[in-house]
C-alpha positions in Angstrom: 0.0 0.0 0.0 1.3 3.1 -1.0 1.8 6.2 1.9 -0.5 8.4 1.0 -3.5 6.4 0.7 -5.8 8.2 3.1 -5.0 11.8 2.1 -6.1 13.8 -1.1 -3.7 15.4 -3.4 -4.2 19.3 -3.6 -2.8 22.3 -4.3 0.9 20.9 -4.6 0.5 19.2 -1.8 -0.6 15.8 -0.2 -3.6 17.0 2.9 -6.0 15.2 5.1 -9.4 14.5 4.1 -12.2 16.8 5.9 -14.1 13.4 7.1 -12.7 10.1 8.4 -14.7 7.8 6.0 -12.6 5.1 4.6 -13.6 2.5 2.0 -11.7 -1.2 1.5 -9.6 -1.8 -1.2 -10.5 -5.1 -2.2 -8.5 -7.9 -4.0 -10.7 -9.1 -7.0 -8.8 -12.7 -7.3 -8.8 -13.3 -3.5 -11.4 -11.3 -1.9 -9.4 -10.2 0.6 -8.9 -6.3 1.6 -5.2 -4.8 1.0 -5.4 -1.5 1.8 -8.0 1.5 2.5 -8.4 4.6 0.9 -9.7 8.2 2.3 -13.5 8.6 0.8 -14.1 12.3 0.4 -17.0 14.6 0.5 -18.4 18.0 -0.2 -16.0 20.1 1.9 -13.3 18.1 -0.3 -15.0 18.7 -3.5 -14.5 22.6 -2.5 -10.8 22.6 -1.4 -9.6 20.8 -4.6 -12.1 23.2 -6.8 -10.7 26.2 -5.3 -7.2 25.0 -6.1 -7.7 24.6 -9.6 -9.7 27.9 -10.2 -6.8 29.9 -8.3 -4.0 28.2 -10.4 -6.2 28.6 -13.8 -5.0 32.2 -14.8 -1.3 31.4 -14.3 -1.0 28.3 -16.1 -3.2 29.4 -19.0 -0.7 31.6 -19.6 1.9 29.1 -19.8 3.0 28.5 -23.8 2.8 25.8 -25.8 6.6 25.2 -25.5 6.6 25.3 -21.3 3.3 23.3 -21.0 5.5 20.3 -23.2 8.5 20.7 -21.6 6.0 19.8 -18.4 4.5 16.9 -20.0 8.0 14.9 -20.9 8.8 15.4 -17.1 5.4 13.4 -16.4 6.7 11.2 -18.9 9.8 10.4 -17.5 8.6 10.0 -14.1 6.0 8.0 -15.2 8.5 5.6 -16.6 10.4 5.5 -12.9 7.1 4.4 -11.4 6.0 2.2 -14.4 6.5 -1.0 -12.3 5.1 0.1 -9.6 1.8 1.5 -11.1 1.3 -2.1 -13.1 1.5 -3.8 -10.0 -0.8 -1.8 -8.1 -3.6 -3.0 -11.6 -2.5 -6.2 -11.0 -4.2 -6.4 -7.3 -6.6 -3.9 -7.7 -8.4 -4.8 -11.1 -7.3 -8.4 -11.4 -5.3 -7.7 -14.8 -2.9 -11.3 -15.6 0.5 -10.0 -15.1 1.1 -9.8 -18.8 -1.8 -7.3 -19.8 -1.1 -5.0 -16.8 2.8 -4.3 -17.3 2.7 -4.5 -21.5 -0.9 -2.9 -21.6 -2.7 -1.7 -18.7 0.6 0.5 -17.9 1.8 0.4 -21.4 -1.4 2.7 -22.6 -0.5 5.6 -20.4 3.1 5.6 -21.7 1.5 5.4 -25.0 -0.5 8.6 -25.1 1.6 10.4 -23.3 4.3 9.6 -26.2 1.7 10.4 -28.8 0.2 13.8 -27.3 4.1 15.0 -27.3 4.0 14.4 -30.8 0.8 15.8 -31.3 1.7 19.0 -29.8 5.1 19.0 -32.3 2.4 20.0 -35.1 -0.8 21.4 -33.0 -1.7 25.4 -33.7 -3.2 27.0 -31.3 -3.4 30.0 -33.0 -3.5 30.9 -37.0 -5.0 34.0 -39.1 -8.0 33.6 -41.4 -7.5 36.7 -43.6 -7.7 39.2 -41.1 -9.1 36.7 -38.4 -7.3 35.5 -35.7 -8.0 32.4 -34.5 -6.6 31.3 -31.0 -7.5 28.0 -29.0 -7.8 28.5 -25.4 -8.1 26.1 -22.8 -11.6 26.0 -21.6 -10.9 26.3 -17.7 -11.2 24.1 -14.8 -12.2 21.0 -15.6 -13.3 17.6 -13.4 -12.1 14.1 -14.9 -14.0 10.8 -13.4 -12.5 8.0 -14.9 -13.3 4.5 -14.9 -11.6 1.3 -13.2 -11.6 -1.0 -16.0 -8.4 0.8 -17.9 -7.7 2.9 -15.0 -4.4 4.9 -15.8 -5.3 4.5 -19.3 -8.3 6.9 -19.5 -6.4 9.4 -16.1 -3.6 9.8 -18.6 -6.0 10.6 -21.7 -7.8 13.0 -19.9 -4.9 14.7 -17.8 -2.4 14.8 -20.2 -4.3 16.9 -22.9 -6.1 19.0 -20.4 -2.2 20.1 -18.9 -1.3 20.8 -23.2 -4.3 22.7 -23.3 -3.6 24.5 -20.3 -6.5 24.1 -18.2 -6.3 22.8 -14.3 -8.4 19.8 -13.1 -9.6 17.5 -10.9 -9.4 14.1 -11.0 -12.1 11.7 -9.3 -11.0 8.7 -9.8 -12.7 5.1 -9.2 -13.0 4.4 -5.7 -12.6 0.7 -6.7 -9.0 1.0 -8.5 -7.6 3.8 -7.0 -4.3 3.0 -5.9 -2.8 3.4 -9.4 -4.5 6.8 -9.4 -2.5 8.1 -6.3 0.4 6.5 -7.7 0.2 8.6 -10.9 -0.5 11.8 -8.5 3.1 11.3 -7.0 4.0 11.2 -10.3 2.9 14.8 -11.1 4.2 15.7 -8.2 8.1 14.6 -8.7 7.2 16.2 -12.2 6.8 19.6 -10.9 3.6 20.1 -12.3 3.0 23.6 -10.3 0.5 23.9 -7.4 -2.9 23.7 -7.9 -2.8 22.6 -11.5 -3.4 19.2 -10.9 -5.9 17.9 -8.0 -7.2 14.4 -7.0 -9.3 13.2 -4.3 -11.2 9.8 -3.9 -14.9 9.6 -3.6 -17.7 7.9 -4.8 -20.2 9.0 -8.4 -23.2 9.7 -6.1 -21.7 12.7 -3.6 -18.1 13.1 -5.4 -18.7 12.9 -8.6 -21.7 15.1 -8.7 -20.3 17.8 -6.7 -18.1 17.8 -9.1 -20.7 18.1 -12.5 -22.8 20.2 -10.9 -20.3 22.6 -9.6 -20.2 26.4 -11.1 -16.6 26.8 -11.0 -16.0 24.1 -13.2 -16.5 24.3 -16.8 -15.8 21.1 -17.9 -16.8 17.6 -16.9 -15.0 14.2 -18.8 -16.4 11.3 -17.9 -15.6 7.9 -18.7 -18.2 5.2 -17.7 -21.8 3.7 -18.1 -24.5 5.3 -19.8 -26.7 5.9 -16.9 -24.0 7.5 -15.1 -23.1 9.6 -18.3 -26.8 10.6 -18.0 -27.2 12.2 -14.7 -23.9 13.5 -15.1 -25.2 15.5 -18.0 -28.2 15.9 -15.9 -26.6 18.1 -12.9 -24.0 20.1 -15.4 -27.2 21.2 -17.4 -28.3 24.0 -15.5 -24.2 26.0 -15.8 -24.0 25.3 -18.9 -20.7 23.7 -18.8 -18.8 21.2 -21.7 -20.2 17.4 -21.0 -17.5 14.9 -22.8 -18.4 11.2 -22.9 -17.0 8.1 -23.7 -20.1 5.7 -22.9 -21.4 2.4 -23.0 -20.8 0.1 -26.0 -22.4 -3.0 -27.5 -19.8 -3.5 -30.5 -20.8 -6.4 -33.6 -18.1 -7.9 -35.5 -18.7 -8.8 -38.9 -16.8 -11.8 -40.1 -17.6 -11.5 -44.1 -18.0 -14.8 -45.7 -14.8 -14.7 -47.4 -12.8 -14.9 -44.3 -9.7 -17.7 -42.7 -12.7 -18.8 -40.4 -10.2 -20.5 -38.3 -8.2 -17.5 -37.4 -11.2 -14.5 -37.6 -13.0 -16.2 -35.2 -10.3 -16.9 -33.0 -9.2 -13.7 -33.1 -12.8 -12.5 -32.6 -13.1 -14.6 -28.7 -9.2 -13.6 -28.3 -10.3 -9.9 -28.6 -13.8 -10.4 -26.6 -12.5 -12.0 -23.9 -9.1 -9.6 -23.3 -9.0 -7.8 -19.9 -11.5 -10.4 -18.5 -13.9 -8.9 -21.0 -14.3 -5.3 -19.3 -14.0 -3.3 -22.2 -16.0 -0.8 -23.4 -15.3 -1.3 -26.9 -14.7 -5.2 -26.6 -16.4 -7.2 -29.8 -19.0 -8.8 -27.9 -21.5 -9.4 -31.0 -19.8 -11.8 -33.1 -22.3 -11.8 -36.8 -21.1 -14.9 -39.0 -22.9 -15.9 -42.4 -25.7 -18.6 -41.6 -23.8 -21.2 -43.2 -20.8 -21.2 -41.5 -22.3 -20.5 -38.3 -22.3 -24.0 -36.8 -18.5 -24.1 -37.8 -17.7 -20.9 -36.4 -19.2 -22.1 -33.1 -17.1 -25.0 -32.4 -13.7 -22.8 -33.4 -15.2 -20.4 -30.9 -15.7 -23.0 -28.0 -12.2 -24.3 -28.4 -10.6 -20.7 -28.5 -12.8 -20.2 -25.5 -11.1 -23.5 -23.8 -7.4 -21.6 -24.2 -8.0 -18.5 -21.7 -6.6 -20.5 -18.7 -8.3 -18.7 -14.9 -6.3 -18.5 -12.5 -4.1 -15.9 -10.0 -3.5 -12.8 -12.1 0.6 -12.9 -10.5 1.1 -16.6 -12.2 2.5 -16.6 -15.7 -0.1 -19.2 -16.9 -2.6 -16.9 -16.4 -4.2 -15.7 -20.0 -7.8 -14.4 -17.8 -8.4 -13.1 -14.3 -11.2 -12.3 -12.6 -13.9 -9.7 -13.1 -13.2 -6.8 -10.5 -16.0 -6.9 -8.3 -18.6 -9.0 -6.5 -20.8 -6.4 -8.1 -19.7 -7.1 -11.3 -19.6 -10.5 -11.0 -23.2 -10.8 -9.9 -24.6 -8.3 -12.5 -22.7 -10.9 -15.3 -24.1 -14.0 -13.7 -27.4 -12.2 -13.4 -27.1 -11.8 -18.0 -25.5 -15.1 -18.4 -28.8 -16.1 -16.6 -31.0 -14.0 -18.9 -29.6 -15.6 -22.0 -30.4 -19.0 -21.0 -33.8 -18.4 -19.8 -34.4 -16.6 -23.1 -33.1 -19.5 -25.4 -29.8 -18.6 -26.9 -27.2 -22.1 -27.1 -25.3 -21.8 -24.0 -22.0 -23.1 -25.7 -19.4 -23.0 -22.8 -19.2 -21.7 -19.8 -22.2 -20.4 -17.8 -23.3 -19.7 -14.2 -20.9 -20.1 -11.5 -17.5 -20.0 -10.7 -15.3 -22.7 -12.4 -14.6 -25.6 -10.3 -11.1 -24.9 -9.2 -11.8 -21.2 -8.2 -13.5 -21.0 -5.3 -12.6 -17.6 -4.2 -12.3 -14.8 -6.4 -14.6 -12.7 -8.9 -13.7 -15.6 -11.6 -16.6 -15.8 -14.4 -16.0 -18.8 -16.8 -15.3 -17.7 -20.8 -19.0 -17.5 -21.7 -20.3 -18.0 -25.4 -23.9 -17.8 -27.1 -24.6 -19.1 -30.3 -27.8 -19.1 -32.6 -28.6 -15.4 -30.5 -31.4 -13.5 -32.2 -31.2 -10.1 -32.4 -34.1 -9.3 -29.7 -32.5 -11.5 -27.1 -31.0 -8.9 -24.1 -27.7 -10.7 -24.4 -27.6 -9.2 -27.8 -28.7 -6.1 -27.0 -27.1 -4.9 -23.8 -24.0 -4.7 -22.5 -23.0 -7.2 -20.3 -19.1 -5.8 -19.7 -17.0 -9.1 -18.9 -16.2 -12.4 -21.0 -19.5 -13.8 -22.7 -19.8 -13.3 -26.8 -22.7 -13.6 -28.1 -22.9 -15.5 -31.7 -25.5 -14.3 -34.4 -26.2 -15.6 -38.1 -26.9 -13.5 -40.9 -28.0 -13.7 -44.4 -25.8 -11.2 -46.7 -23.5 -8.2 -45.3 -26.4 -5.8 -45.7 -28.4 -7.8 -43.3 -25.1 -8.3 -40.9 -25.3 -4.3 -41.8 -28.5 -3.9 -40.4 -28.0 -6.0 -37.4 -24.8 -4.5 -36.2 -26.6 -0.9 -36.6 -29.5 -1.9 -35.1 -28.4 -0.9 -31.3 -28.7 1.8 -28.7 -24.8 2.1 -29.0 -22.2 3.1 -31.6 -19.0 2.8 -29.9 -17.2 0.8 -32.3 -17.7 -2.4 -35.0 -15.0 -5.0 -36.6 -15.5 -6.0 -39.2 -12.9 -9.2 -41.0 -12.8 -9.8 -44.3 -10.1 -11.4 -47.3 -10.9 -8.3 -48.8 -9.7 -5.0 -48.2 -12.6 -3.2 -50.6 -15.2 -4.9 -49.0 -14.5 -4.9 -45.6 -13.9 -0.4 -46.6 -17.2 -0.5 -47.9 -18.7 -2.2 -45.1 -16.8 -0.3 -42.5 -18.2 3.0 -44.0 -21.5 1.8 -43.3 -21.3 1.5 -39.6 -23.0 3.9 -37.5 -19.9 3.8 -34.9 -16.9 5.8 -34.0 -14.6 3.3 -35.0 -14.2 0.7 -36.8 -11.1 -1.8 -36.8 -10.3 -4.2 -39.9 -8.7 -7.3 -40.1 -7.7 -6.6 -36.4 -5.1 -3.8 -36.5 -3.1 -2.9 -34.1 -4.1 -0.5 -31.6 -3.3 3.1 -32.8 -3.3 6.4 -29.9 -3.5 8.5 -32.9 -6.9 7.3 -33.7 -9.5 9.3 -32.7 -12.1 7.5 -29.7 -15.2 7.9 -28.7 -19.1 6.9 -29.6 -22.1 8.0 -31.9 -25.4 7.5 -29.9 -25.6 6.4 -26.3 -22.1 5.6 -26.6 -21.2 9.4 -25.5 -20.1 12.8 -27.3 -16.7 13.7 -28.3 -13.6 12.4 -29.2 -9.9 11.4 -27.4 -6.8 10.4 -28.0 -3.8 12.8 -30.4 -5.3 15.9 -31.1 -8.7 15.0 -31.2 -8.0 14.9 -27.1 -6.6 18.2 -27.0 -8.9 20.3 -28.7 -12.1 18.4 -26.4 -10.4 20.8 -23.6 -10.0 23.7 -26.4 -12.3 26.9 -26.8 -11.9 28.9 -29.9 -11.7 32.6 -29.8 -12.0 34.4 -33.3 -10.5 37.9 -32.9 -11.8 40.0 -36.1 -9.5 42.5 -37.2 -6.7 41.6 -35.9 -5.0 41.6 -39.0 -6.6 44.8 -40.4 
C-alpha cells in the first residue's frame, strides 16, 4: 500500500481529508482487503475546486513550449514508477501480469508519447484573412474515470487537459484507486505547479456530482456507463458547462463470408474476452454468415477453452477475474437471462469454475444461434461472454450491427480490403477496426449514440479541452 492512501492530493500538496470515511480496497482474485483509501466529501470537493480555479490564470498563460517541456517530465517519471503502477492494476483490477505491465501501464506511456508528438504540429493559433484564430483552454475541468483501464483513461484526460492548459480534478474510481494516487506522486516529482493538478477519492453519487454540478467548473470528462453519463449530463445542465463522454458500447463484428474462419473467429473470442472482457469497446457481438455458423461455433468453443483462470501474478494466467462482486453478480445475473431466453449456452455459464472458489472468476462464456431481440444481444453485459448471431448477406449483418442503442465501435474481417472499406463506411460507430489492427493512440475515440459525445486520443484529445476565440481585425 502506497503512503498516502488516506490523504487527497491538492494544491501541490498531499492534505487530510475533511471526514474520516474510509472504503476497503478489495482484491478481486482473492477477496481479501489490502489497503484503504480516504472517501471524500463535499468540503473536499470545495478545497480541490478552489485549487484549480486559483492556479487557472497562471497556467493558462503558460505556452505551448513550457506546458510540453512539463508533460516529458510526467513522462519520464512515469516511466520511474511504471512498475510500480502495473503492480498496483495487477491487485486492484485483477489484470494477468502480462496485460497490466505491457498494456494496462503500457497505454498511459503510449499517449503520453503520442500527445508530445501531437503537440510537435498542434496550432493554437493561425489567421484567417484578417481573423485570428486562437485555441484557449476551456478552464477548470473535473475528470471521473473508470476502473476498468484505469491509468489508461487518467492519462487521456490529464495529459491533454495540462497541453491545453486548463487545471483539473481528478475523481478517480473508488474501486482501483491505488494506481490513481500513484500517478499523483507522479505529477508531483514532475513539478507540475501547485494547484494545476488535484485528486481526491470519492464515490459517483456525492463526489462525482459535486463535481458536475459545480459552477466553477466548466468542464466535466467522464468515462463510464450510460446511466451515469446521463445524470452526469443531468446536474451540469443548468451551468451550462462542456459534458465529454466516452459511454457504453455493445460493438458487432462482422466476419464477411470470405474470411480464414479458423483464425477470424479466433481472433474474434481472443479480442472479446481480453482484460477479463471489461471493455468498453470489446467485440462482444460476433455476426457470421448462416452457413458457416455452426462451424464458427465449435472454433469459438475451443478458442474459449485456451483462456486459462487463474491468479493474475502466475504466468499461466491468460484471464483473471472480473473486478468486483458487483460485477460478478450483474454478469451472472445476463448469463442467466440468455439461458432463460433460449440462446445455445455453448461454454461456460453460471458459477465459478470448479477450481476457483474464491475470487470474482466468471468462466469464458459463449452464445450461439442469438437472435437479435434476445438482451444478451442487446445490452452490455461488460466481462467475457460473446454472443454468436447468423446472418443472411453483409447488408443484413449491416442492419444488425446498426440496429443498437450504441455506436462505440464495430469490426469487421474480411479477405478483402474493398469490402471490408465498404462495409466499414456503413457503420454507425466511432470506429471501426479491420482485419484486427493494431491499436493506434493516434486514432480518434469515442461513440455516436448512447455511446457518448466527443472524441480522445492525439489531437482530437486536445482540442475536447479547447475553446476557440475568433478575434476580427486583428489583422486589419
Amino acid at each position: 500500500m502506497i503512503r498516502n492512501a488516506l490523504k487527497f492530493y491538492i494544491d501541490g500538496r498531499w492534505v487530510d481529508p475533511c471526514s474520516d470515511t474510509r472504503l476497503p480496497v478489495v482484491n478481486p482474485a482473492t477477496e481479501q482487503t489490502f489497503g484503504e483509501i480516504a472517501m471524500g466529501n463535499l468540503e473536499d470537493v470545495e478545497a480541490a475546486v478552489t485549487a484549480a480555479r486559483r492556479a487557472f490564470p497562471s497556467f493558462a498563460e503558460t505556452s505551448p513550449a513550457q506546458r510540453t517541456q512539463l508533460l516529458q517530465r510526467i513522462l519520464a517519471a512515469f516511466m520511474d514508477r511504471y512498475d510500480e503502477i502495473a503492480d498496483a492494476i495487477l491487485q486492484e483490477v485483477g489484470a494477468p501480469k502480462a496485460l497490466s505491465h505491457d498494456w494496462q501501464a503500457g497505454i498511459g506511456r503510449r499517449h503520453l508519447e503520442q500527445l508530445l508528438r501531437t503537440l510537435e504540429t498542434f496550432e493554437f493559433e493561425k489567421t484567417r484573412g484578417t481573423t485570428l484564430v486562437r485555441q484557449e483552454p476551456v478552464g477548470v475541468v473535473a475528470l471521473i474515470t473508470p476502473w476498468n483501464w484505469p491509468i489508461n483513461q487518467i492519462v487521456c484526460k490529464v495529459a491533454p487537459a495540462l497541453a491545453a492548459g486548463c487545471t483539473m480534478v481528478l475523481k478517480p474510481s473508488e474501486i482501483a484507486p491505488i494506481n490513481a494516487l500513484l500517478f499523483a506522486e507522479v505529477m508531483h516529482d514532475a513539478g507540475v505547479p501547485a494547484g494545476v493538478f488535484n485528486l481526491i477519492n470519492g464515490d459517483g453519487p456525492l463526489v462525482g456530482a459535486a463535481l458536475s454540478a459545480h459552477p466553477q467548473v466548466d468542464m466535466v470528462s467522464f468515462t463510464g456507463s450510460t446511466r451515469a453519463g446521463i445524470e452526469i449530463a443531468r446536474l451540469a445542465a443548468p451551468t451550462v458547462k462542456r459534458v465529454h463522454q466516452e459511454l457504453g458500447g455493445k460493438s458487432a463484428n462482422i466476419l464477411l463470408d470470405d474470411v480464414d474462419l479458423e483464425s477470424a473467429v479466433t481472433s474474434g473470442v481472443d479480442s472479446c474476452f481480453g482484460n477479463s472482457g471489461q471493455s468498453c469497446n470489446a467485440p462482444t457481438r460476433m455476426l457470421v454468415p448462416a452457413a458457416l455458423h455452426d462451424q464458427a461455433v465449435e472454433i469459438a468453443r475451443l478458442a474459449a477453452l485456451a483462456h486459462t483462470l487463474g491468479a493474475p501474478e502466475e504466468a499461466s494466467t491468460r484471464m483473471g477475474p472480473v473486478i468486483s462482486e458487483r460485477q460478478f453478480n450483474a454478469i451472472q445475473k445476463m448469463i442467466g437471462i440468455g439461458i432463460e431466453e433460449g440462446a445455445q449456452l455453448v461454454c461456460g455459464g453460471l458459477g465459478r469454475p470448479a477450481h476457483l472458489p474464491k475470487g470474482y472468476y466468471v468462466q469464458p462464456t459463449i452464445f450461439a444461434n442469438v437472435t437479435q431481440e434476445m438482451t444478451i444481444s442487446r445490452e452490455e453485459i461488460f466481462g467475457p461472454v460473446l454472443v454468436i448471431q447468423p446472418y443472411d448477406d453483409p447488408a443484413h449483418a449491416v442492419s444488425m450491427a446498426n440496429d443498437s442503442v450504441f455506436g462505440l465501435a464495430a469490426y469487421v474481417q474480411s479477405a478483402d480490403l474493398d469490402r471490408a472499406r465498404k462495409v466499414a463506411l456503413q457503420m454507425r460507430v466511432g470506429s471501426v477496426y479491420i482485419n484486427y489492427p493494431d491499436w493506434d493512440a493516434g486514432a480518434p475515440f469515442g461513440g455516436y449514440k448512447q455511446s457518448g459525445n466527443g472524441r480522445e486520443y492525439a489531437e482530437w484529445g486536445l482540442e475536447a479541452f479547447l475553446e476557440t476565440k475568433g478575434v476580427v481585425g486583428w489583422g486589419a
